[in-house]
N, C-alpha and C positions, 0 to 999 in steps of 0.2 A: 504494500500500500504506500502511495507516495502521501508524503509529510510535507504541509507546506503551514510552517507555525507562524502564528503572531503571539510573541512571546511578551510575556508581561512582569516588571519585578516588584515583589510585596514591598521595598522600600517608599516607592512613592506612584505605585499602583497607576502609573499612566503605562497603557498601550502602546507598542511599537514592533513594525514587521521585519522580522529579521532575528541578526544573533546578537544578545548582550551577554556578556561574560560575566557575570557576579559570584564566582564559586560558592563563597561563603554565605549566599542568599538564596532564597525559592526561588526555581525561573516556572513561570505556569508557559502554556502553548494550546492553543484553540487549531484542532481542527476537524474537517469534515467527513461525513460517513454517509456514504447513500441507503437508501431502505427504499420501502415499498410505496412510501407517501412522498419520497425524492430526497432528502437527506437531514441529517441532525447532527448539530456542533456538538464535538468529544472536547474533554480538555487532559493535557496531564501537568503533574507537578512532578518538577524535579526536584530534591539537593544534591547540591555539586550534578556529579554524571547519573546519579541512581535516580530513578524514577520510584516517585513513592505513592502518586494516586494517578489512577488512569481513569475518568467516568464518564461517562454522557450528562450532557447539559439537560437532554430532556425537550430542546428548543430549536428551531430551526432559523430564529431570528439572530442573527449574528451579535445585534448591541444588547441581548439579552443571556446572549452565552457569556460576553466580555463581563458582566456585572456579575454574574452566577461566579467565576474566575477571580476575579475580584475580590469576591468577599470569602473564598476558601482561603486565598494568599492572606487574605486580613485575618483569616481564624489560626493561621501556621505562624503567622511572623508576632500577633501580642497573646495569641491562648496558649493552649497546652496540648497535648495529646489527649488529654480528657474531650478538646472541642468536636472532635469527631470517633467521638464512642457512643455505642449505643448504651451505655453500663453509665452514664452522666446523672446526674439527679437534675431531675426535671429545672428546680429553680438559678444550677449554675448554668442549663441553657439558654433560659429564659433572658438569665443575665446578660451573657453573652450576645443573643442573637436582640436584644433593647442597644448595645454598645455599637457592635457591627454592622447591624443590619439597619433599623429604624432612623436609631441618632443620623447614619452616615445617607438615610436615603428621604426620611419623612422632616415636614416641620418637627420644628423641636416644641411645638405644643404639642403635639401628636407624640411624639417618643415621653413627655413629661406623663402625659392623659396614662399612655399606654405602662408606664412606669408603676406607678400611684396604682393602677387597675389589679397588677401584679404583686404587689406591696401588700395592699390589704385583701385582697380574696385568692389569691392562690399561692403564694409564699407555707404559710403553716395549712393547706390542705392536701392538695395534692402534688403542691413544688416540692414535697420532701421524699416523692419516688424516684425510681431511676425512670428517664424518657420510654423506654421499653416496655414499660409494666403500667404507663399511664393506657387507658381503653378508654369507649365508650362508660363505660358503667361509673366510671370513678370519676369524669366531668357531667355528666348525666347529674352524680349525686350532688355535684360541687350546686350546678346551677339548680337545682329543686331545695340546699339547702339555703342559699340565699334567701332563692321565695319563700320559705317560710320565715326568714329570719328579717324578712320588709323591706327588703333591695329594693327598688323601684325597678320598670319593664327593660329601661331605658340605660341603668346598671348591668343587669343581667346580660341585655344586648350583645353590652360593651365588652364585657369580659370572656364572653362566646367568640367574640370575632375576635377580641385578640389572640384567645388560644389559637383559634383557627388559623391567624398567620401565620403564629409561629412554629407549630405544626405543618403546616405549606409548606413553609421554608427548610424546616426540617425533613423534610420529603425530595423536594427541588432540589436544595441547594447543596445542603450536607447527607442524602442517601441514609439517614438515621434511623428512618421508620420507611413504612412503606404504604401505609395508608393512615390518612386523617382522621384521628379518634373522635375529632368534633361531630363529624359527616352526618352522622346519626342520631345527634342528638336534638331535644327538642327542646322549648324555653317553654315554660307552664305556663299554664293558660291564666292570664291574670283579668279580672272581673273592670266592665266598664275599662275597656285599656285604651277604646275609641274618646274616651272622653277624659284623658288625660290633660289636653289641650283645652282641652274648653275649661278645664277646672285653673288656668294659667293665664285669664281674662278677666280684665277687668272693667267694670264700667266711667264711661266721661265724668258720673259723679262724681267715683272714686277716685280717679285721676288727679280730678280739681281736688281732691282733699289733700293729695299729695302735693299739690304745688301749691296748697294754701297754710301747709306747714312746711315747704323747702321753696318760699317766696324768692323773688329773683335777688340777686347780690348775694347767696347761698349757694356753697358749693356744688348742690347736688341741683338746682334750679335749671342749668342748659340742657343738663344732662339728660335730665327727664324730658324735658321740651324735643329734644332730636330723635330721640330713640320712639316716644310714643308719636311723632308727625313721622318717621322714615321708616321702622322696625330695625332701625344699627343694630349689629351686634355690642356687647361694650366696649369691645378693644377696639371696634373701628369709632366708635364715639370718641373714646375716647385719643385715640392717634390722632383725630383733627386738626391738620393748621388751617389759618385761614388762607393760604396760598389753594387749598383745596375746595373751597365755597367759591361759589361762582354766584352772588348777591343779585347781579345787572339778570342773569337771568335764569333765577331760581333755581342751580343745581350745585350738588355735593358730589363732588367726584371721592368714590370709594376707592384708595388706592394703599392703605398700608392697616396694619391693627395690632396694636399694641400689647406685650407680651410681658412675660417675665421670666428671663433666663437665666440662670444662674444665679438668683441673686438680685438681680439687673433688668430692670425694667428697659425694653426698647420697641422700634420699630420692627414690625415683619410683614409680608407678603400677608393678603386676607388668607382665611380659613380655606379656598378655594379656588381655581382659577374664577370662576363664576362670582366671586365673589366682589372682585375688582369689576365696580358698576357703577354707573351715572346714574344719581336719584334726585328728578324732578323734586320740589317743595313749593306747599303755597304760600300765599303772602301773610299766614299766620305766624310760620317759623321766619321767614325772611326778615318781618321785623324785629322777632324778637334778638335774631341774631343782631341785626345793626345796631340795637337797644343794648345788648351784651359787650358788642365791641365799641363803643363811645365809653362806657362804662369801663373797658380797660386802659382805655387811653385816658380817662382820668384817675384811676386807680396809680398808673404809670407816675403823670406827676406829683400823686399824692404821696408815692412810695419812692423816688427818685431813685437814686442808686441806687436801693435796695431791691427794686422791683426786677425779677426775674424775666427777661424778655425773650420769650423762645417762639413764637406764635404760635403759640398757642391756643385751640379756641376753649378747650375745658380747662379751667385752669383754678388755683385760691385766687385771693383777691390782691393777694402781692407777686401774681404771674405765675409761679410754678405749678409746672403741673401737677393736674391731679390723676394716679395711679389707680392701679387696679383693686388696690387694698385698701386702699381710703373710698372708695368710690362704694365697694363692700360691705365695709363696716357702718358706712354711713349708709346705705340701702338700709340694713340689718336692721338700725337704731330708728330708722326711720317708720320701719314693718312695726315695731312693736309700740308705734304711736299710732294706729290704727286698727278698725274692728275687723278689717279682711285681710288674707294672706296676699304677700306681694314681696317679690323680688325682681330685680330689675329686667329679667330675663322675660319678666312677664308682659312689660309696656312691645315686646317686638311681636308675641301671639295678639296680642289687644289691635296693634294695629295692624295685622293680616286678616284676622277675622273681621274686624270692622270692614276693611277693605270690600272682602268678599261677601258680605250679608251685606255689604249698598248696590255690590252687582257689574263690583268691577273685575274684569277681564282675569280669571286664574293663571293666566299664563304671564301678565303682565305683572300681576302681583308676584310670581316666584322668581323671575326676573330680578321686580327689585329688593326682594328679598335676598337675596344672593343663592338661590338653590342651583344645584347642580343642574338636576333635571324638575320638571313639571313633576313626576311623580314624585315626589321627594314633598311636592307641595300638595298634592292633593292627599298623601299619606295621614301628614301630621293635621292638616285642615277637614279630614274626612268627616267631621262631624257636623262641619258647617257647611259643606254639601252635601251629606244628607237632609241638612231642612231645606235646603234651596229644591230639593228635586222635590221635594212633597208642597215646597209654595210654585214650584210650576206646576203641579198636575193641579191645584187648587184654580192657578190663573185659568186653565185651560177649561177647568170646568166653568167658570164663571164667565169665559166668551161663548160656552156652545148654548148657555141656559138663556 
């Protein structure tokens, strides 16, 4: 069989066709094998001259073999020999393929999410088998004991899919197992789960009660004013500058959302590609915003040197921004000065529902919502078209009568 490698070194994991001499380092080599459906990328590793892993990629797309490659040189050159045994305990692989695989391929809100997910529900349950011995039956049990211990649908979800990547990967990428223990399992059946969303609504009364205890010149007063006229997520509320409002004629360009990494609160890329969107406003927020920013500009000379000028548009009142954790705690403090449940997550269902019970366009609403896809919008809104389809068959009967 003729060999025609593209040879890659775990040092700094960049691609290159040809021969690199590194003795003292892994060289991996991708290449191709024809079959019956036309051919599939092999890869092997070497040290020095010895060849130590020979495998199929599994894929026929070349930039998907090169990443599969990739990330085995990444498990040789900072794990151990433990990274590619089946005899591992579940949670050092978990570790492992959160380090390797996620950090190095997902946002790092996604690798935080997926972290924390692992941390608390599968570290001391089923992370302390070998990968081997993890089946259906013993994530089965994991996700049935949640449910009865008051996870939420949406919990449970989360912690399905994560296994399930990792799992994938462990299949894909490292040959570990050879079928997905998730595959067959089921998430229990949880009562009213269609009305999840609806119970994360709130009414224009309630609204105004919230802005009649976080009046404007109050940190949390823009806040609420954007999210319940747009449905922002918070990070992208609150990543706002005003180089991203577009006043002359009324839109917000969604283009960044704010994060917390390590530490360190910054800018990053939305939750989405879909999520970077142009969102129309009326002239209710518009003013309030021009009302907000004359307001910093005299805060500015009130506070002179002291005033923190970043442009900000959520900001305290001597310029610095306001964070994820302050934005939080003051939601928090704010919930338990009133008689109904509310967290800020809730002003973005309030205004997709409103939306859609006045009979604007589904498709346009998930748009500016930032959903990936339209399903994704009529999923979590499914309960607000269901009353729409029973007030069309109502209209229909009242034009035939």
């Amino acid at each position: 069989m003729k060999f025609n490698p593209y040879e890659v070194s775990n040092t700094n994991l960049i691609l290159s066709k040809g021969e690199i001499k590194m003795s003292d380092l892994y060289t991996g080599f991708l290449y191709k094998r024809e079959n019956s459906k036309g051919f599939t990328w092999y890869f092997k590793i070497k040290a020095g001259n010895k060849v130590i892993l020979n495998r199929s990629t599994k894929t026929s797309v070349k930039k998907e073999a090169k990443k599969i490659l990739d990330n085995t040189l990444y498990e040789l050159e900072h794990g151990t020999s433990a990274a590619l045994s089946k005899d591992m305990i579940l949670n050092d692989y978990l570790n492992r393929w959160l380090e390797n695989n996620v950090k190095l391929n997902c946002k790092y809100t996604t690798y935080e999410n997926y972290k924390k997910v692992i941390h608390e529900h599968v570290e001391n349950s089923i992370g302390i088998y070998k990968i081997k011995q993890i089946d259906t039956y013993l994530i089965q049990e994991l996700l049935n004991n949640m449910y009865k211990n008051g996870y939420s649908r949406p919990t449970v979800d989360l912690t399905r899919n994560v296994l399930s990547g990792a799992f994938k990967c462990a299949i894909q990428t490292y040959n570990l197992i050879n079928i997905n223990p998730i595959k067959f399992t089921k998430i229990p059946k949880y009562e009213n789960s269609k009305n999840s969303t609806k119970d994360k609504v709130i009414t224009i009364e309630q609204f105004n009660k919230l802005i009649e205890l976080s009046p404007m010149g109050t940190d949390l007063y823009l806040p609420l004013q954007i999210s319940f006229h747009t449905g922002m997520r918070r990070g992208e509320v609150l990543a706002l500058q005003w180089e991203d409002i577009d006043l002359d004629n009324n839109i917000i360009h969604v283009r960044h959302s704010l994060i917390k990494k390590e530490g360190i609160f910054e800018l990053s890329s939305p939750k989405t590609e879909s999520s970077i969107r142009d969102i129309s406003i009326g002239n209710t927020l518009v003013k309030i915003l021009k009302s907000h920013k004359l307001k910093q500009k005299e805060n500015k000379l009130k506070y002179g040197k002291f005033y923190i000028d970043g442009d900000w548009v959520c900001t305290h009142e001597y310029g610095e921004l306001l964070n994820l954790e302050q934005l939080s705690n003051k939601v928090f403090a704010l919930s338990k000065k009133v008689d109904f449940d509310f967290t800020f997550h809730f002003l973005r269902h309030t205004h997709a529902t409103m939306l859609i019970e006045a009979g604007a366009n589904i498709k346009e609403v998930s748009r500016r919502l930032g959903h990936d896809n339209l399903a994704t919008t009529m999923d979590i809104y499914s309960h607000v078209t269901e009353k729409m389809k029973s007030e069309t068959v109502d209209i229909f009967e009242k034009i035939i009568k």
